[in-house]
C-alpha positions as CSV (number, residue, x, y, z in Angstrom):
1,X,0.0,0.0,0.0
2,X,1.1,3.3,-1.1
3,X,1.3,5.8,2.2
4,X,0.6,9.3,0.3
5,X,-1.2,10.6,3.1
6,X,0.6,9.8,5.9
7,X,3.6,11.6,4.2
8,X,1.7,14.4,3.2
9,X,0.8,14.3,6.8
10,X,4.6,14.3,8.5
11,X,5.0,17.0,5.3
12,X,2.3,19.1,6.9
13,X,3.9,18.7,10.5
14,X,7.1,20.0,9.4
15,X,5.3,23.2,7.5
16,X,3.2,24.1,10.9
17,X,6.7,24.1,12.8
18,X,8.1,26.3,10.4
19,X,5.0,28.0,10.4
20,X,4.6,29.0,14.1
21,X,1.5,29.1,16.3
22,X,0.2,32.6,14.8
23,X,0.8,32.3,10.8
24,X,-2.3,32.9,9.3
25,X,-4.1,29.9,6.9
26,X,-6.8,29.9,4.0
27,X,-9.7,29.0,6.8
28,X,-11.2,31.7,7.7
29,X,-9.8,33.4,10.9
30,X,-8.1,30.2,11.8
31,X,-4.2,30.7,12.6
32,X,-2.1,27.7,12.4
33,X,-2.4,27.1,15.9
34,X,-6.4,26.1,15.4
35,X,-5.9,24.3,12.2
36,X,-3.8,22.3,14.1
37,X,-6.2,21.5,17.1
38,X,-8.4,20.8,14.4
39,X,-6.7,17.9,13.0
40,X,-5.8,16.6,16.3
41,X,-9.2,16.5,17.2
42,X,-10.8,15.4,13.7
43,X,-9.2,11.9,14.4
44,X,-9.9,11.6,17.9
45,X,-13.3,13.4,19.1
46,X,-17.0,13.0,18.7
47,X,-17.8,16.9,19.5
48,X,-15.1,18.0,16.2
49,X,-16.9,15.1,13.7
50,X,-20.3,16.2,14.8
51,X,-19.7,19.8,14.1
52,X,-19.1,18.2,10.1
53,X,-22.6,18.1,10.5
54,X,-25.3,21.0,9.0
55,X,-26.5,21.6,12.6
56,X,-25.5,24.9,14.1
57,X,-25.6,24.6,17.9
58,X,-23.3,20.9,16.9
59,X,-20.9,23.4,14.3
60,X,-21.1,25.9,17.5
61,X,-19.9,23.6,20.0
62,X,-17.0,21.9,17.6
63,X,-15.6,25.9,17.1
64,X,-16.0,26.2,20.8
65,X,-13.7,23.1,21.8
66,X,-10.9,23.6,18.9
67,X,-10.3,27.1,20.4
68,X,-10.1,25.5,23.7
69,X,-7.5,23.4,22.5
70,X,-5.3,25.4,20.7
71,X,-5.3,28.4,23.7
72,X,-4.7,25.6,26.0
73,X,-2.5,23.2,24.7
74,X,1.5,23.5,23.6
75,X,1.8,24.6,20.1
76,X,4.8,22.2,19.7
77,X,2.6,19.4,21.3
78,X,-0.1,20.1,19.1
79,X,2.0,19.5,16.0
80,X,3.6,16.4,17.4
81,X,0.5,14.9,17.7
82,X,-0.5,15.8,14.4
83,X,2.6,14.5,12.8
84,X,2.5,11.0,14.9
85,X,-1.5,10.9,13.7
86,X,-4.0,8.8,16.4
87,X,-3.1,5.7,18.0
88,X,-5.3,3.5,19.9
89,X,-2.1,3.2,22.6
90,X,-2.4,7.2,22.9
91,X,-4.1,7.2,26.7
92,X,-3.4,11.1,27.5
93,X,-6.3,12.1,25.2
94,X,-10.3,10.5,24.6
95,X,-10.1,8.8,22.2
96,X,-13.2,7.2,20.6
97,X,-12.3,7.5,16.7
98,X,-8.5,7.0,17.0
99,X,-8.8,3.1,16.2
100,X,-10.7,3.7,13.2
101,X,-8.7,6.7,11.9
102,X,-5.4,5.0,12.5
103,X,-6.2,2.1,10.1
104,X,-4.0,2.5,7.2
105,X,-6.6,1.9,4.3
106,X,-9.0,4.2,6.4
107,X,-6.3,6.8,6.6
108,X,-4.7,6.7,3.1
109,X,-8.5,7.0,1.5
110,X,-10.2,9.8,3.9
111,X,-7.2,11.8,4.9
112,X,-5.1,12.5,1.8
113,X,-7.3,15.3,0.5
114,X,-7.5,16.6,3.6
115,X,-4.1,17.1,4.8
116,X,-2.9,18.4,1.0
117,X,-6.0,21.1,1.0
118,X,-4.6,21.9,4.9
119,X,-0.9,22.1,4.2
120,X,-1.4,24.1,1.2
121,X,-4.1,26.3,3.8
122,X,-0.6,26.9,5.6
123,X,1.7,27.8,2.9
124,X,-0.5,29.6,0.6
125,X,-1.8,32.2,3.0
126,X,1.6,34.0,3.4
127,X,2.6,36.1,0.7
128,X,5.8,34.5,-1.3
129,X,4.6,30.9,-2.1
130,X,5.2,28.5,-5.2
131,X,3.4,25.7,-6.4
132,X,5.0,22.5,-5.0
133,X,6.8,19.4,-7.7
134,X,4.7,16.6,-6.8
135,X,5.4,13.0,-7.8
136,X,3.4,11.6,-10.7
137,X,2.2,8.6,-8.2
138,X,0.9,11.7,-5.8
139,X,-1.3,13.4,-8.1
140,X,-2.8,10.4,-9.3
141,X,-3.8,9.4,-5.9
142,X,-5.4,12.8,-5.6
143,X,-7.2,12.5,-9.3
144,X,-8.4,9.6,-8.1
145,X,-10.1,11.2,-5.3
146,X,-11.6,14.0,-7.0
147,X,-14.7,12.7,-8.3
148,X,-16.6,11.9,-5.2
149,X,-14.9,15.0,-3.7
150,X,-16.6,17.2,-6.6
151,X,-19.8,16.1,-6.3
152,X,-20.3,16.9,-3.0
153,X,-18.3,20.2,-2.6
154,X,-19.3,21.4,-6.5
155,X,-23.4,20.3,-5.6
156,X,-25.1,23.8,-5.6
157,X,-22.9,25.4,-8.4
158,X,-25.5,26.1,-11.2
159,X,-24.6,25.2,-14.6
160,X,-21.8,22.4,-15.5
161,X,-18.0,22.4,-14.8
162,X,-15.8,19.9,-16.0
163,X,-12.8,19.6,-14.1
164,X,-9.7,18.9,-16.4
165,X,-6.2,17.4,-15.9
166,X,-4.6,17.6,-19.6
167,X,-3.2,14.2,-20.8
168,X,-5.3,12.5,-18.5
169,X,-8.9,13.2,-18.5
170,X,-11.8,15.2,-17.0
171,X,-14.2,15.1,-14.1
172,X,-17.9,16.1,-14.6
173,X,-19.5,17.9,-11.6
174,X,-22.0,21.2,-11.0
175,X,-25.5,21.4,-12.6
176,X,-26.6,18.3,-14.5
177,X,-27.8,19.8,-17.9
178,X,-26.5,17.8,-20.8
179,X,-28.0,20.8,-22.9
180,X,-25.5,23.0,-21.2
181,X,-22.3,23.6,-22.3
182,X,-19.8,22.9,-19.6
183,X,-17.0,25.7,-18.1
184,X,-14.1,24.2,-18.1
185,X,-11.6,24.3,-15.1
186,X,-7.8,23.0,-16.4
187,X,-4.9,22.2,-13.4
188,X,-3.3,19.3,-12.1
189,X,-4.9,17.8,-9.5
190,X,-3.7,19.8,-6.2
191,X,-5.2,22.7,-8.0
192,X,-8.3,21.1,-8.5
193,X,-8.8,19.8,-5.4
194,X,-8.0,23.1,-4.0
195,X,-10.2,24.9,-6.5
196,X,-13.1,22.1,-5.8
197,X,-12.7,22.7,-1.8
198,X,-13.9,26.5,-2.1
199,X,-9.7,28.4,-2.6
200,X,-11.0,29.7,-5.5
201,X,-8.9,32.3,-5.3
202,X,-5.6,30.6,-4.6
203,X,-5.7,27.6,-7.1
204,X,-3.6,28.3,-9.9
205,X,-6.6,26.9,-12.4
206,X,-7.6,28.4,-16.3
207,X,-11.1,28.8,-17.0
208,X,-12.5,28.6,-20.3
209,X,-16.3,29.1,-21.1
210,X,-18.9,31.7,-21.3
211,X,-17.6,34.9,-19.5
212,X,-21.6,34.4,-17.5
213,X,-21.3,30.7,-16.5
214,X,-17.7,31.8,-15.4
215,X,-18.9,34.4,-13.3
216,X,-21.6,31.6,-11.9
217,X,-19.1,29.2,-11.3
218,X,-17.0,31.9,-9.5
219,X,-19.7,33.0,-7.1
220,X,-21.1,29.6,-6.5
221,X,-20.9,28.6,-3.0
222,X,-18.3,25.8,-3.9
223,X,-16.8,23.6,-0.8
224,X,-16.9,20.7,1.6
């Protein structure tokens, strides 16, 4: 088994120490010190997986406890524990997911989307960034990925988008009108997952189309 995410994972570790506690990410007011206690806690508590769900006072309570845990908790420790990942022998913190999450085929097929779109959160917010040389192998795990990511995060964007890695094929998603010409969205894969998980604005993607159905796609509300 290939183990793309749990390097992209100890790559993200190493870009949150280099970051420090207070660089600023793509999520919102988040610094890296609560995009950290995020992942700690995706992977090891109920409260941060209910707040995935469309239910305020669960979304509420989720914000509530990651900001405890990154004012409360080390920085440094925080990262450790997000480059080690969860482990059912890990007794200093509840953990009622860990077991699950820290299956290998669990990990490498829900968690390597996530910790890409997070670690390029980190180094994309700053102002001096470059596009990182990713092996072949990489991008193809991500491409393989993207279809069942795009119909999720790409559900309420109004006319059809097809998502396009030259030289290796497209991905349908958006409005399903086979009358409708489709905008098309060109980039390797990390830019299209990006683009597909609402950075818009920080996905080095081409559009091509009609300028409107640009302009929809654009201002669709276009994310996880």
């Amino acid at each position: 088994m290939r183990h793309h995410a749990l390097d992209e994972r100890h790559a993200l570790a190493k870009t949150l120490r280099r970051a420090g506690a207070d660089a600023p990410t793509l999520c919102g007011d988040w610094r890296a010190a609560q995009l950290a206690a995020h992942l700690v806690l995706r992977e090891r508590s109920l409260v941060e997986l209910g707040g995935r769900l469309p239910v305020p006072r669960l979304q509420a309570a989720a914000e509530r406890l990651i900001s405890q845990v990154a004012d409360e908790q080390p920085y440094e420790r925080l990262v450790d524990l997000v480059d080690r990942g969860p482990s059912w022998r890990d007794v200093r913190w509840p953990l009622p997911t860990a077991p699950l999450w820290s299956a290998p085929a669990v990990r490498e097929a829900a968690n390597l989307a996530e910790y890409l779109i997070h670690h390029e959160d980190v180094r994309r917010a700053g102002d001096e960034w470059t596009p990182r040389t990713l092996p072949v192998d990489l991008q193809m795990a991500v491409w393989k990925r993207l279809p069942v990511m795009t119909r999720i995060a790409m559900r309420k964007v109004p006319v059809p988008v097809e998502l396009a890695w030259p030289s290796h094929g497209s991905v349908r998603a958006g409005a399903k009108r086979p009358d409708a010409a489709a905008v098309r969205v060109t980039g390797d894969p990390v830019e299209l997952v990006l683009f597909a998980s609402g950075r818009l604005a920080h996905a080095r993607v081409e559009f091509a189309g009609e300028p409107d159905d640009i302009a929809l796609v654009r201002g669709a509300p276009i994310g996880l």
